[in-house]
C-alpha distance (Angstrom), angle and dihedral (degrees) to the residues before:
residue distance angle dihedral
X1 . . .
X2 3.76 . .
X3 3.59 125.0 .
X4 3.47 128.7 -163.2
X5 3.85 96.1 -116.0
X6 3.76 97.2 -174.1
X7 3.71 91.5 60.5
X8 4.14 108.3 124.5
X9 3.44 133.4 -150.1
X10 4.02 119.4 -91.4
X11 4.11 103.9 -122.2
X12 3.79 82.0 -124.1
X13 3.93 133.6 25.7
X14 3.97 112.9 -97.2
X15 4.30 103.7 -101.4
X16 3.90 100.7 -147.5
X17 3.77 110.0 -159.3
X18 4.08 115.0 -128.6
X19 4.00 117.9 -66.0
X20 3.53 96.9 -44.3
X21 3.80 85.5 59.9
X22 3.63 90.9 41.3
X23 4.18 92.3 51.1
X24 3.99 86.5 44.3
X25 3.89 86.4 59.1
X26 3.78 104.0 35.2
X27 3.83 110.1 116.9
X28 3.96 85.8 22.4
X29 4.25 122.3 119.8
X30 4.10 99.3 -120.2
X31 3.75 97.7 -153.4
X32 4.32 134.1 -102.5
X33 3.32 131.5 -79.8
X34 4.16 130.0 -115.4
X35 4.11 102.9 -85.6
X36 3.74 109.2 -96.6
X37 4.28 117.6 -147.7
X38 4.21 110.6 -117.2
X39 3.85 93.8 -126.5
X40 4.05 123.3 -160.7
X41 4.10 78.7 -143.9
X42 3.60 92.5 58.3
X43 3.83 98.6 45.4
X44 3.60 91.9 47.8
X45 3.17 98.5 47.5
X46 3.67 93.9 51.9
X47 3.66 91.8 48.6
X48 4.09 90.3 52.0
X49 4.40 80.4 58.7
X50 4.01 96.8 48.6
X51 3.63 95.8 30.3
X52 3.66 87.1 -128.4
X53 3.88 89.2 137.1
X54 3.90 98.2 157.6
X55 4.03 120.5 162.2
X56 4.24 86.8 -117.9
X57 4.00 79.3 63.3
X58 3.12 109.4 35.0
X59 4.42 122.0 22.2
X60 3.74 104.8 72.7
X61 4.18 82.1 -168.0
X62 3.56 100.6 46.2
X63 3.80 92.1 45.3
X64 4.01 99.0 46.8
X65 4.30 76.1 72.5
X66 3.54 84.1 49.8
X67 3.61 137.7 111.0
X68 4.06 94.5 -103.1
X69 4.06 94.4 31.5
X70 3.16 92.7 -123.0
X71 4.36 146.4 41.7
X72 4.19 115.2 -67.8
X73 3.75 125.2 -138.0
X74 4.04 105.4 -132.1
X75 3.06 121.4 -104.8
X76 3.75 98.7 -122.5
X77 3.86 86.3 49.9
X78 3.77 78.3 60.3
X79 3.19 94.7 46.9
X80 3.60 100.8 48.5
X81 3.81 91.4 54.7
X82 4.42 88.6 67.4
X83 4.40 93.0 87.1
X84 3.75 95.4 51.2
X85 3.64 89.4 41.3
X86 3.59 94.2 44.9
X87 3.82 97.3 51.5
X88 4.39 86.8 52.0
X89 4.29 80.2 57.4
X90 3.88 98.9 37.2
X91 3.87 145.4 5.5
X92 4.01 123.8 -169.1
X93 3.74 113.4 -139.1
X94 3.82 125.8 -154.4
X95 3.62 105.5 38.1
X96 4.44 124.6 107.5
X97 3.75 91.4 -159.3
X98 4.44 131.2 39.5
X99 3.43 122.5 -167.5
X100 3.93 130.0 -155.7
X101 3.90 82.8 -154.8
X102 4.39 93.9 172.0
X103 3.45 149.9 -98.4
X104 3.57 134.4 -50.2
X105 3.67 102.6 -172.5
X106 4.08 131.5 -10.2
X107 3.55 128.7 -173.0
X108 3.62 135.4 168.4
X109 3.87 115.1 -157.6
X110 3.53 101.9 178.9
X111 4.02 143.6 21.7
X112 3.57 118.2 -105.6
X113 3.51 117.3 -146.5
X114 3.46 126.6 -136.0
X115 4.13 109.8 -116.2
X116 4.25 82.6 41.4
X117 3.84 122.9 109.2
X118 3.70 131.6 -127.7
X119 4.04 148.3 -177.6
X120 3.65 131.4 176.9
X121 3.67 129.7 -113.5
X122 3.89 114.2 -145.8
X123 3.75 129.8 -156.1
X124 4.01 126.8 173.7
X125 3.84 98.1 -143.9
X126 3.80 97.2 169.0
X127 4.03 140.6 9.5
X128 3.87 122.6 -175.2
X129 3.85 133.4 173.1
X130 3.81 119.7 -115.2
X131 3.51 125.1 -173.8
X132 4.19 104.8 -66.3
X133 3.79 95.3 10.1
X134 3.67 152.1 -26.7
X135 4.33 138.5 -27.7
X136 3.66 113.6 -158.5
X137 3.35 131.9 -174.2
X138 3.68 119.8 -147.1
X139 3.88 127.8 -165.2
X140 3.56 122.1 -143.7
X141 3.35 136.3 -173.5
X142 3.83 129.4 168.9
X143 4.07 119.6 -148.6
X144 3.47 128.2 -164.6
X145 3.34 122.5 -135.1
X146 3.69 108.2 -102.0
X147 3.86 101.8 -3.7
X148 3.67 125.9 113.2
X149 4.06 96.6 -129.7
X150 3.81 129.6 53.7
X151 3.82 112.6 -124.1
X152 3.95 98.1 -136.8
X153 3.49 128.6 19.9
X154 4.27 109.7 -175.1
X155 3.78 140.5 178.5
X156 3.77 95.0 -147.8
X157 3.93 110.3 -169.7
X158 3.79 114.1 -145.6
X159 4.19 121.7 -164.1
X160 4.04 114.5 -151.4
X161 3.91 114.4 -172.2
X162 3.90 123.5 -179.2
């Protein structure tokens, strides 16, 4: 996958105006996010919450031996990070109700170390109507700054009802 890695951050996220906006931009890139810090904080907290409390997480000594040299942030941590990030890239107008309605498809290609920093690309591959409003499909994908593979690429599927 190649992102474009001199891509900047719009001053402001991009305000797409109801389905008519949403058709306009389907098949468009939607911008990148401000980088975000990988924090040891972070990751620790969030495997405190899941329970998910593994040494590759969590023991900054007992990972440096490790296979990455370091502690990894999870991948669902990742993961979970792609709705605030997408509302600081793009809002949708015109709708009373927005639903996080899944995931079509999640990968993650590559570790990301905590100390690293990332932002997330997003694309609007596809938009369809459903009964009351809209279905979009947004692509995600999270680079880290100065590695050769994203971390988490994601089909995130969005509900809009008027």
């Amino acid at each position: 996958m190649s992102l474009d890695t001199s891509t900047t951050k719009n001053s402001e996220p991009i305000v797409i105006a109801g389905l008519a906006g949403l058709r306009e931009r389907a098949g468009t890139k939607l911008g990148v996010s401000d980088w975000v810090d990988v924090t040891q904080e972070n990751v620790s907290t969030f495997a405190r919450l899941t329970g998910d409390e593994q040494w590759i997480h969590v023991d900054p000594d007992r990972a440096r031996t490790g296979p990455y040299g370091t502690t990894i942030q999870h991948g669902f941590l990742t993961l979970g990070m792609s709705t605030g990030l997408l509302w600081s890239v793009c809002t949708v107008s015109g709708f009373n109700v927005v639903l996080n309605y899944g995931l079509n498809k999640v990968r993650f290609p590559a570790p990301l170390k905590v100390g690293a920093r990332i932002r997330m690309h997003a694309e609007l591959p596809e938009v369809t109507e459903v009964t009351g409003g809209a279905q979009a499909i947004y692509r995600v994908t999270f680079e880290v700054e100065n590695e050769p593979k994203p971390c988490c690429v994601a089909d995130l599927v969005f509900r809009y009802y008027t």
